[in-house]
C-alpha positions in Angstrom: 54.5 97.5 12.2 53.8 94.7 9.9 56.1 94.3 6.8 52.4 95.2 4.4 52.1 98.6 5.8 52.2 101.0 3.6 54.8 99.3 1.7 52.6 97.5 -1.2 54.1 99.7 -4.3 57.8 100.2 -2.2 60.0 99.7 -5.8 57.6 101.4 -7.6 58.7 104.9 -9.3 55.7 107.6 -9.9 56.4 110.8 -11.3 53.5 113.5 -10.7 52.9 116.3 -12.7 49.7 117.8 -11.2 48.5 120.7 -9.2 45.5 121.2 -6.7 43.7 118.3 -5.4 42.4 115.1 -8.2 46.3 114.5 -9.3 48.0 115.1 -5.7 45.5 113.5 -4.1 45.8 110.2 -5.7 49.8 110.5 -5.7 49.4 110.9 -2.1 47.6 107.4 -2.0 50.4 105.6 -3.8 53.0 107.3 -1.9 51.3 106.1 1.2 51.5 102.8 0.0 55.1 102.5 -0.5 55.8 104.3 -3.8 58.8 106.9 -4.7 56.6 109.5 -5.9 58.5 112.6 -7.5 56.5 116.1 -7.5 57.8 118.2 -10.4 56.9 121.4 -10.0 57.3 124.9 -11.5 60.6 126.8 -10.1 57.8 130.0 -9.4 55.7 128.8 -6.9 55.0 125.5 -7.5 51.6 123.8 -7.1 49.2 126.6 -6.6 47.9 124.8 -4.0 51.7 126.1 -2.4 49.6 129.1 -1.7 46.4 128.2 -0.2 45.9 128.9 3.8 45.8 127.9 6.4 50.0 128.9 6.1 51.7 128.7 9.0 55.0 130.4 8.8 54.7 130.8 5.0 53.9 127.1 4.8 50.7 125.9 3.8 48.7 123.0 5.7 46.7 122.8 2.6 49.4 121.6 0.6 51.2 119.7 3.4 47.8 117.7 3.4 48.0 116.0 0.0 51.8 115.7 -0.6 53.5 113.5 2.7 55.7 111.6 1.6 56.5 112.4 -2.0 59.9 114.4 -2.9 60.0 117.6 -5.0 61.9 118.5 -7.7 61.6 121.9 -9.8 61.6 122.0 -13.3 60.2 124.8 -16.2 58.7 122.5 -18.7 58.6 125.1 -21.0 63.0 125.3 -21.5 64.4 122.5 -23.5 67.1 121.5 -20.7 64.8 121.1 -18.2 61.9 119.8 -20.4 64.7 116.7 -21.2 65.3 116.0 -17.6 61.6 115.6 -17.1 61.5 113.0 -20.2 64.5 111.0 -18.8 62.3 110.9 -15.4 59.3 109.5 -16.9 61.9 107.5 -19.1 63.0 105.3 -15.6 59.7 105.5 -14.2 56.7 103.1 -13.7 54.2 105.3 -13.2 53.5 109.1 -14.9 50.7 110.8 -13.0 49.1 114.5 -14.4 46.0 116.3 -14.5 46.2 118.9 -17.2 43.6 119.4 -19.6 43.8 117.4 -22.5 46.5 118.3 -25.2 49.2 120.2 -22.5 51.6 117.5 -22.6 51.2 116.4 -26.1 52.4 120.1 -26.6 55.2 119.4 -24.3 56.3 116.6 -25.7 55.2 114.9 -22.8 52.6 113.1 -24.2 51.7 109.3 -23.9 52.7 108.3 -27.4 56.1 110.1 -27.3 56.8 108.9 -23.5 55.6 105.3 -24.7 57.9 105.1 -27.1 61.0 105.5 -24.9 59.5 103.6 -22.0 56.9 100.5 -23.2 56.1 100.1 -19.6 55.0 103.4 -18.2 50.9 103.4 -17.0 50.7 107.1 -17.9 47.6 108.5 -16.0 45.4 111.4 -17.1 43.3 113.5 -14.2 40.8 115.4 -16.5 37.1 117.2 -16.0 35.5 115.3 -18.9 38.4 112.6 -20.4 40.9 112.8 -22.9 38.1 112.4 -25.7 34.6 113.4 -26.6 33.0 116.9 -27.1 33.7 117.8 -24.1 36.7 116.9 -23.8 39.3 120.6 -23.9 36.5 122.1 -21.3 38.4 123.2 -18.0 36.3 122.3 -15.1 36.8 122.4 -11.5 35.2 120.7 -8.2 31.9 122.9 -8.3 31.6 122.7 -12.1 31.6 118.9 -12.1 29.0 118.9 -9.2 27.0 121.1 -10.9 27.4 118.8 -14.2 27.3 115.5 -12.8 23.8 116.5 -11.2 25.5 116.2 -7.7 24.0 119.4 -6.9 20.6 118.4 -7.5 20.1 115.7 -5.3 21.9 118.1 -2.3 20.6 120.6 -0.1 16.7 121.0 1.0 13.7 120.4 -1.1 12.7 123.7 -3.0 16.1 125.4 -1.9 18.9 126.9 -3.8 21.6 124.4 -5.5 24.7 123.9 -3.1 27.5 121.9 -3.5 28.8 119.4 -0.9 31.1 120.7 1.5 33.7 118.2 1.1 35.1 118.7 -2.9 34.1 114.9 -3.7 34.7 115.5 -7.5 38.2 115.8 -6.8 39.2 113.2 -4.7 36.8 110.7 -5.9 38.9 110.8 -9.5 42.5 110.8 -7.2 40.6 107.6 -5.1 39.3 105.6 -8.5 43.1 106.9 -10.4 44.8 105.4 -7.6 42.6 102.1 -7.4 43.4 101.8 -11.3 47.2 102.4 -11.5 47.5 99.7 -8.4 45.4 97.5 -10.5 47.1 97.9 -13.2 50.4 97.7 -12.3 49.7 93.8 -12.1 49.5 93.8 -15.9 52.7 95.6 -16.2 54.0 92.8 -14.3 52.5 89.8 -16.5 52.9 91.8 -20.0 55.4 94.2 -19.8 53.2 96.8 -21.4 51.7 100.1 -19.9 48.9 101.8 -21.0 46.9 105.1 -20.9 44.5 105.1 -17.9 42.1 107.9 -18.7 40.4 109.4 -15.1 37.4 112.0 -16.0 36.2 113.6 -12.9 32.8 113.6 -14.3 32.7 109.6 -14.7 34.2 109.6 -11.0 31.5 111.7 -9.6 28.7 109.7 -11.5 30.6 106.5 -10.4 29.9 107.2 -7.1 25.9 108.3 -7.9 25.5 104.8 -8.8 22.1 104.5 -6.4 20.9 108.1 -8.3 21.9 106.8 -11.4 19.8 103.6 -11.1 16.8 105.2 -9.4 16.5 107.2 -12.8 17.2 104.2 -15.2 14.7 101.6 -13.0 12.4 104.7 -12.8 12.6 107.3 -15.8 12.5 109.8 -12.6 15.1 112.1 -11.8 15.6 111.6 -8.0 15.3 114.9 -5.1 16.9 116.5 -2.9 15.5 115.5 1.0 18.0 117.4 3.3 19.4 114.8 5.4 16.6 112.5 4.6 16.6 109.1 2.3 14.3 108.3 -0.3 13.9 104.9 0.3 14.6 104.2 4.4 12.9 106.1 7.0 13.6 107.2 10.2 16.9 108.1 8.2 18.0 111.4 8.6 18.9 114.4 11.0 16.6 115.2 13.7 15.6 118.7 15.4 16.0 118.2 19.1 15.8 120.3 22.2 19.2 121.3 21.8 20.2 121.3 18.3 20.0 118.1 16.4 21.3 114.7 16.0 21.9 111.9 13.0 19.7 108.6 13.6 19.0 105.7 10.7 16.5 102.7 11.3 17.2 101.6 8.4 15.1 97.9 8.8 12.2 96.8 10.3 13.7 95.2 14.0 15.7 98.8 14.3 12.2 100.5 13.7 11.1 98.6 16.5 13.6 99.5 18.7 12.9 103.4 18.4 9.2 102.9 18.5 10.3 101.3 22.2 12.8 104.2 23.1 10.3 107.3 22.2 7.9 104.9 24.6 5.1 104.7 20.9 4.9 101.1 20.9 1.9 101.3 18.8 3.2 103.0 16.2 5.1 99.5 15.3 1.8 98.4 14.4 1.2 101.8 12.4 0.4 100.9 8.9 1.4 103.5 7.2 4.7 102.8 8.8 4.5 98.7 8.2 7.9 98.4 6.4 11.0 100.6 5.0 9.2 101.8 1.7 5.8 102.9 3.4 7.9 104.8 6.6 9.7 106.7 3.5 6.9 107.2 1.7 5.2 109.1 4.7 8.6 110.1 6.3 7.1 113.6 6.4 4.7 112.8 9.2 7.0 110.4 10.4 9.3 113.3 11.0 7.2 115.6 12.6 5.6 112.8 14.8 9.3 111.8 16.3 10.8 115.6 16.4 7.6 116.7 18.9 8.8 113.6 21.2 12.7 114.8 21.0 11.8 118.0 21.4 11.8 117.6 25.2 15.5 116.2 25.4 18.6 117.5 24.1 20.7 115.7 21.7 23.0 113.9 24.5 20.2 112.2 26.0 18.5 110.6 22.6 22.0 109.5 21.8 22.3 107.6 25.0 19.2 105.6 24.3 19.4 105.2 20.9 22.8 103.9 21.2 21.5 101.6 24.4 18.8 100.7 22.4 21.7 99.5 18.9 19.6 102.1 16.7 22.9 103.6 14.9 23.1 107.4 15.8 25.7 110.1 15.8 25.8 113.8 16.7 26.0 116.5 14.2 29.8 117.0 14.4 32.2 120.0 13.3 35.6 118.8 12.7 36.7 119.8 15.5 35.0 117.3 17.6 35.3 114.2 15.1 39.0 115.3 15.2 38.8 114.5 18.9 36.4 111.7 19.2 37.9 108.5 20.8 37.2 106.5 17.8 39.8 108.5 15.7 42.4 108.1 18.4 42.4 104.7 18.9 42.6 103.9 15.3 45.8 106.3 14.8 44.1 108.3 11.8 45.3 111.8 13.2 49.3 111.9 13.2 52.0 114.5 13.7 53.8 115.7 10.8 56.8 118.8 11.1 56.4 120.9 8.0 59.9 121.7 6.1 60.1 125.1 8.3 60.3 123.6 11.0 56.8 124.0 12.3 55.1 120.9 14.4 51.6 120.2 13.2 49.0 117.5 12.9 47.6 115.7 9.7 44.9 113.0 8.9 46.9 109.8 7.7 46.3 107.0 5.8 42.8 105.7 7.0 43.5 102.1 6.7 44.9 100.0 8.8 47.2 96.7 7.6 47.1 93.9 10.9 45.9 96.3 13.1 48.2 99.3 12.5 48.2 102.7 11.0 50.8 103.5 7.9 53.5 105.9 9.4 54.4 108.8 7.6 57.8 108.1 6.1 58.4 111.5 5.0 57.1 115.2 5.6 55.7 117.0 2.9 58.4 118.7 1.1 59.8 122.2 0.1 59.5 123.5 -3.1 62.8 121.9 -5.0 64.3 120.1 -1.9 64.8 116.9 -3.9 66.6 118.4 -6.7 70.5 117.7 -6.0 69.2 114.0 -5.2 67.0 113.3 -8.0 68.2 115.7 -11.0 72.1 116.0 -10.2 72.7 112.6 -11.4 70.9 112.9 -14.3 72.4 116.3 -15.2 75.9 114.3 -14.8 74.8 111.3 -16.5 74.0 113.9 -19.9 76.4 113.6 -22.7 78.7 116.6 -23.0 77.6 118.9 -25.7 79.6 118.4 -29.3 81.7 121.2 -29.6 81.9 123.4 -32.9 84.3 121.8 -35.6 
């Protein structure tokens, strides 16, 4: 494997104090690019997400998904000993990763101004629902409530139907993705000034960060943009189709790919169609458009149309459960789906680090750990390097 994978941030200390998915998430990231990331966790439990099935063998896959390669040490932030060995942590470290709602770690002690002042380097990032500041800012919020905020919700699902989230919590690990991006980005500025700073991560700015087409349809438009299903609002044939067996994804997203399905449902004509002339007429009459090409795949099943279309270049793809993505040969040959053993002992599978560095996948270096399994080799030598307590004259 080449010297570059996964071993960008190898030197680089990140302590995590986060629970769920945002925080854990984007500690994941850095640990898969080389970091030492250490997990402190509560001595009861742990991160909540500890608990969350699938468990096998009181394990859960859940948690073993977002924490490879990171060690865990246990500490109750709320008794003074242990509160000091977490400030001596963050005191050696480069990086000090949380997502608590604002004001928890100020109340700790933990906060940026009092961890700044012992260690001028530290990029101290916060994982919140709305930011560290603002009116909004000491609301709790999880993945649904920011979907629902950031008018995610609105623009998902079928015209006229109830609101529904996306199945996949993008809230979450759209902050973790854009936290990650900024600590690596900073961490050059560390380098060249010698200062840290406070990188504040609002899962609401994340989610709206990634609506940035919504965003500008409203501001170029003054109209709030739809939900279509599967459809687009400004490309058409773009969408999921019903077929004879089901239904399958296909996107003709320019005029030469138009052509080409016009030539593989054998409606030559309809090339010449003009209310079907470019991309912004076939969306703007995408309803008829539908219903025209769903009576002609109607007599197929979805196997066959894929065949064609794929033949034919039109980009296509089957309506997949994870199951078969899982499976698909794509996934294989890139090396995305990995083994990983589980403290207990149990042998199970996990989806790795997606990118690849010259052609190879980032190995896991280490299996997500047990609750505490890192304490003797991360807190024993600070617990000996402690001055002895002054004794009573």
């Amino acid at each position: 494997m080449p010297e570059t994978a996964g071993s960008a941030l190898s030197g680089i200390t990140v302590i995590e104090i986060c629970n769920v998915a945002a925080g854990p998430f984007c500690g994941m990231l850095l640990a898969d690019m080389g970091a030492d990331v250490i997990k402190i966790e509560h001595p009861e439990g742990g991160d909540t997400l500890r608990s969350w099935p699938p468990i096998s063998d009181g394990y859960s896959e859940n948690f073993a998904s977002l924490n490879r390669n990171k060690r865990s040490v246990t500490l109750n932030l709320k008794d003074a000993g242990d509160l000091e060995l977490a400030r001596r942590l963050i005191a050696g470290a480069d990086v000090l990763l949380e997502n608590n709602r604002p004001g928890v770690m100020d109340r700790l002690g933990l906060g940026y101004a009092d961890m700044r002042a012992r260690n001028p380097r530290l990029l101290y990032c916060s994982i919140s629902a709305y930011g560290q500041s603002g009116p909004r800012a000491q609301e709790g919020g999880f993945d649904l409530t920011i979907q629902a905020m950031s008018g995610l919700m609105s623009v998902t699902g079928e015209a006229g139907g109830a609101p529904v989230k996306c199945g996949v919590p993008v809230a979450d690990f759209s902050a973790g993705l854009y936290a990650a991006f900024s600590i690596a980005s900073a961490l050059r500025t560390v380098q060249a000034s010698g200062q840290g700073s406070h990188i504040d991560v609002s899962m609401l700015g994340a989610t709206l960060g990634i609506a940035a087409l919504q965003t500008s349809e409203f501001f170029g438009s003054g109209r709030d943009p739809a939900k279509l299903g599967s459809a687009h609002p400004r490309n058409a044939p773009y969408q999921a189709f019903r077929c004879r067996d089901g239904y399958f994804g296909m996107a003709a997203g320019n005029n030469a790919l138009w052509k080409s399905v016009c030539a593989v449902v054998g409606r030559d004509a309809w090339y010449a169609d003009p209310r079907f002339a470019n991309t912004g007429l076939r969306a703007r009459n995408q309803d008829v458009l539908r219903d025209m090409l769903e009576e002609i795949f109607m007599s197929e099943d979805a196997s066959h149309w894929l065949a064609r279309f794929r033949q034919a270049g039109v980009p296509c793809a089957p309506i997949n459960s994870y199951s078969e993505v899982l499976e698909d040969p794509q996934v294989a040959h890139m090396g995305w789906v990995q083994p990983v053993q589980l403290p207990n002992g149990v042998k199970t599978r996990t989806f790795g680090m997606p990118v690849r560095f010259d052609g190879q996948a980032c190995a896991i270096r280490q299996r997500p750990p047990a609750l505490g399994e890192h304490n003797d080799d991360v807190l024993a030598p600070l617990r000996a390097a402690a001055p002895a307590p002054e004794t009573a004259k």
